[in-house]
N, C-alpha and C positions, 0 to 999 in steps of 0.2 A: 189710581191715577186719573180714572177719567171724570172722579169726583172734583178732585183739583182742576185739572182742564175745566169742565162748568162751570165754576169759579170763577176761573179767570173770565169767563167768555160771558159774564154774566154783564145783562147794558146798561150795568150803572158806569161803569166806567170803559166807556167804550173807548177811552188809549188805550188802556187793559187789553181789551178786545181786540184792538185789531194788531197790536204788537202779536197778541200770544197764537192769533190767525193768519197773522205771516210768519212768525219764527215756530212758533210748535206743531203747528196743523199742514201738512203734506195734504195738497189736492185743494187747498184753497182753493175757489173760482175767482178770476180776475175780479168777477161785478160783486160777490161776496164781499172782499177786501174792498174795492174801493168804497162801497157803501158803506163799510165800518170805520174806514178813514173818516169818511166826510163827516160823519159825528163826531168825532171825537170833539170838535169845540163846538158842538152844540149844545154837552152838557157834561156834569163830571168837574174832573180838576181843569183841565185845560180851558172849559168853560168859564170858568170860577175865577183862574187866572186872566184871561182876556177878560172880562168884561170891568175890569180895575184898572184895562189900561188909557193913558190920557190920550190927547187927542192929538198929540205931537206924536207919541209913537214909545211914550215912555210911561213909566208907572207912578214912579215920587216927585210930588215937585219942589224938594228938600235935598235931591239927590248930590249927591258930588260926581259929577262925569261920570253919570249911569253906574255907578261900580258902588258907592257907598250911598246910605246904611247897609252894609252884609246883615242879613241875605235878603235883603228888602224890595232892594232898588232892581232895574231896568237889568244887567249883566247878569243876577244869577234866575230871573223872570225866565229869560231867553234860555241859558243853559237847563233849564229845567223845562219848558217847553220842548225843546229839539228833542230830548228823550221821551216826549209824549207823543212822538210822532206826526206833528201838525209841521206842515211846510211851511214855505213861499206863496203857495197859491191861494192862502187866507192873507189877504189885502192885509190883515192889523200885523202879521208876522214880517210880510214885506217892508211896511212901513217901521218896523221898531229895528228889521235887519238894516233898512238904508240909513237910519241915524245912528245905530250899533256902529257899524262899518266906517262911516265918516268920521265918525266921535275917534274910534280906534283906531284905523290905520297910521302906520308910521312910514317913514322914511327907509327905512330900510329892509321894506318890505314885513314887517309882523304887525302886532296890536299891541295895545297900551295904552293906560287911561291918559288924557290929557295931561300935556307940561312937562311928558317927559321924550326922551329925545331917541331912545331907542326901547326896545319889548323885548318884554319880561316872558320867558320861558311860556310859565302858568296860563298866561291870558293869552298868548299865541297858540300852544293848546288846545286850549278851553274854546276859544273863538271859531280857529278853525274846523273843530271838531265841531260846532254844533250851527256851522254855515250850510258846513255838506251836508249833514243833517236835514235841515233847513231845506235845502233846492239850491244851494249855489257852487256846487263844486266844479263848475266853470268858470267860476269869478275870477280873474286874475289875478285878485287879492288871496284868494284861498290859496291857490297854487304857489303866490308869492310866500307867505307863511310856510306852505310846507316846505318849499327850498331851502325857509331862514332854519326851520328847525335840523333839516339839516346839515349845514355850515355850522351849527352851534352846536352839534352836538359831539361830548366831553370825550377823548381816548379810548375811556373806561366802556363807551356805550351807553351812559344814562346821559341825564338832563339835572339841571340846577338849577329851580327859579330863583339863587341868587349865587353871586358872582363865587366862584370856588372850581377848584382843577376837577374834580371829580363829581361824578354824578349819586344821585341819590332815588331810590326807588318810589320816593315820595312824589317824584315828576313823571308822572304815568302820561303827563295831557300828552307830549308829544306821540308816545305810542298809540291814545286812541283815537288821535285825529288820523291817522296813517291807515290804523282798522277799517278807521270808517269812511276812507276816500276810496272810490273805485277804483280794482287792479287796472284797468285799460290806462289810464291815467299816469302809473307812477313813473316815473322816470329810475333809471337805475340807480341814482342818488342814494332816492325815495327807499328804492329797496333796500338798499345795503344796509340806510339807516334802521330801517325796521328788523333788521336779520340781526344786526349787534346790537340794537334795543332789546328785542325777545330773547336773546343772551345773556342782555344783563340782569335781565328780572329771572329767567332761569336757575342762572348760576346761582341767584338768593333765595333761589324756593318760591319765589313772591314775598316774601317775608323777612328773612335773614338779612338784615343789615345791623351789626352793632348791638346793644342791648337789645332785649323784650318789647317790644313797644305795644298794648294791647290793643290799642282803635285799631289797627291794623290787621284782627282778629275778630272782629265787631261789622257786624254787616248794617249797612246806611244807604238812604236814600233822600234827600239829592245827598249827590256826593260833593255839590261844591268844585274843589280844588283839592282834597285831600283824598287819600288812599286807603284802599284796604285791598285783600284779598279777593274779594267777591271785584272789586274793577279790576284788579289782577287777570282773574282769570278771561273775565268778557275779552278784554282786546288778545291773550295769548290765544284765547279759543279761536276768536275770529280771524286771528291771524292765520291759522293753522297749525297751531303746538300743543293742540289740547292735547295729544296721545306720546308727548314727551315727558318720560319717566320723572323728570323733577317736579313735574307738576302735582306728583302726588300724594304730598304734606297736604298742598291748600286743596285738592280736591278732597282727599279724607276730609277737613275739616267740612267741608259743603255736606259730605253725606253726613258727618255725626250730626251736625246742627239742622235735617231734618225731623221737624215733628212726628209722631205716630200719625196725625193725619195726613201727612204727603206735605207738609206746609211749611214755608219758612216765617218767623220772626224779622221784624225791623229792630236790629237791637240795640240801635242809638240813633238820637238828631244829631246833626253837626252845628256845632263845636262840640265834639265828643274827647272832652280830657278832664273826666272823674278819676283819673287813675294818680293817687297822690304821690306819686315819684315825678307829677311833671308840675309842681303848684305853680310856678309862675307862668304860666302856658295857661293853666287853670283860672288865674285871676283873670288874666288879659281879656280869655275869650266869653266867659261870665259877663264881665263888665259891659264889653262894647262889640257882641255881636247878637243879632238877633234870630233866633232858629226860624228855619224854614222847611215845612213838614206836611205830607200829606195824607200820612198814615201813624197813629200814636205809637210809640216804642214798646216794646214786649208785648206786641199782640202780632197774629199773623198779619204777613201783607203781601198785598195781591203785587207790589214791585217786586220785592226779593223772590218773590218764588218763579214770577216771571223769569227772572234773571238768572236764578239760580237752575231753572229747568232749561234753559235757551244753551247754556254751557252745557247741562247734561246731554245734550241733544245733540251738540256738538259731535260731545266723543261717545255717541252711541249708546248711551243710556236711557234715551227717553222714548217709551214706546206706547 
C-alpha cells in the first residue's frame, strides 16, 4: 500500500497530491495541504488546462454556449477542473465560474445552456456539483439548484434528464451535488431527497437496471454526465452507505478489478460505447464527440486508484 500512496503523492501531479493528502492521509498538517493545493495549477493537468484558457474566462472561440464541442469546450473544462481541486480563489476559475453561472442560470432557479426556458436535470447536477466544489456553495444560485433538484425529483427516488415518470440510475448528477454540499447547509428537503436517492441506487446494486449495460462496469475519468459504478459508489460512500449490504456486488467488483500492484486501470475515455448491442449510440458518439483524457486507457491511473482507495477508506479498508 504505501507503494501506491507514493505514487499517488508523487509532484508531478500535485491535484494527485493533495486530493490523496486530504482524503487518504490522517494527520495531514493544515500548511502541508494548503501548500499542495497551491500547486496544483502551477503545473500538471490543471496547469495544462488553465493555461488554454481565453481571456473572457472561456476555452473555444467556436464554442456554442460554452457546452459544445463535447468535451472540448468551457462546461466540461470546468467539471473537470472541480475535481482537480482548484477553487474560486485562482482569479482564472472565478472568472470562467462568473461567465459559467451567467451563461446558465435559469429562471426557475437551475442551469441550462442558452435558449432554453427551463433546466435539464444533467447540467443542474453537473453545475451545481462542481460550484461547491469550486468555493461557492453560498451562492444562492447553488442552493437554488439544489431546492430545484429537489421539487423535480421522480416518486421512484431517481432523476431523468429527460422528461419520463420514472427515474433512471444514469442521473447520478443530482446525488453528487447533495454529496458534495455541506451537511450544515441542507435543509430537510435536501435530506429526504438524498435518503430516497441513495434507495434508489441501492435497491439496484448501483447497476441493476434493465438489461447488461457494460460502460456501467467500466471505470472512467472524466466521467462527463455519464455513469458507472465507480461514481456509484463515491457519492453512496460520501453519503454514508458505504457499509450497506447492497453495496456489495459493486464493491466486489472494485476489489477484483485491482492489480497485483495495489493499482487500478482507466478502462475507457468517454464516449465509451464499443459494446455492439448499442450501434446507434456507437455511431452518434464516434462521429460528433470529442474524448477528453488525462490519462491513456488500459494503463494504471493515478485517478481511479485515487478514487477507488478514497471509497476503500470510506468503509475501512484503507490502512
Amino acid at each position: 500500500m504505501n507503494r501506491v500512496v507514493d505514487w499517488l503523492l508523487e509532484p508531478s501531479q500535485p491535484a494527485v497530491r493533495y486530493l490523496a493528502l486530504r482524503d487518504l492521509i490522517d494527520g495531514t498538517s493544515r500548511g502541508e495541504l494548503e501548500e499542495a493545493r497551491r500547486a496544483i495549477a502551477d503545473r500538471g493537468w490543471a496547469n495544462n488546462i488553465l493555461s488554454k484558457q481565453k481571456q473572457g474566462g472561456n476555452w473555444l472561440d467556436n464554442e456554442d454556449g460554452l457546452y459544445r464541442p463535447k468535451y472540448l469546450s468551457t462546461n466540461w473544462k470546468l467539471l473537470l477542473l472541480s475535481d482537480l481541486g482548484v477553487t474560486r480563489e485562482d482569479p482564472r476559475i472565478a472568472k470562467s465560474c462568473s461567465l459559467w453561472m451567467e451563461t446558465y442560470a435559469r429562471a426557475d432557479g437551475g442551469f441550462d445552456t442558452p435558449g432554453t426556458e427551463s433546466s435539464e436535470h444533467c447540467l443542474v447536477g453537473n453545475t451545481a456539483r462542481a460550484l461547491i466544489k469550486f468555493g461557492y456553495a453560498d451562492d444562492h444560485r447553488v442552493g437554488s439548484a439544489l431546492d430545484l433538484l429537489v421539487s423535480t425529483q421522480k416518486e421512484d427516488g431517481g432523476w431523468h434528464c429527460f422528461p419520463s415518470p420514472t427515474g433512471t440510475i444514469d442521473a447520478w448528477e443530482g446525488m453528487s451535488a447533495f454529496a458534495a454540499y455541506p451537511r450544515q447547509k441542507w435543509t430537510r428537503g435536501m435530506k429526504a431527497a438524498a435518503e430516497r436517492g441513495a434507495e434508489f441506487f441501492l435497491e439496484r446494486r448501483l447497476y441493476r437496471q434493465g438489461s447488461r449495460y457494460d460502460p456501467w462496469l467500466r471505470f472512467h475519468f472524466p466521467y462527463h454526465y455519464y455513469y458507472d459504478i465507480l461514481v456509484g459508489l463515491e457519492f453512496t460512500s460520501a453519503l454514508g452507505y458505504g457499509g450497506d449490504g447492497r453495496l456489495k456486488p459493486a464493491l466486489s467488483r472494485l476489489r477484483r478489478k485491482r492489480r497485483e500492484d495495489g493499482r487500478w486501470e482507466l478502462d475507457a475515455v468517454h464516449p465509451d460505447f464499443r459494446d455492439e448491442r448499442w450501434p446507434r449510440w456507437r455511431s452518434k458518439y464516434e462521429k460528433n464527440y470529442a474524448p477528453l483524457s488525462l490519462e491513456p486507457a488500459g494503463r494504471p491511473s493515478k485517478m481511479i486508484t485515487l478514487r477507488a482507495l478514497t471509497i476503500l477508506k470510506r468503509i475501512g479498508e484503507f490502512d
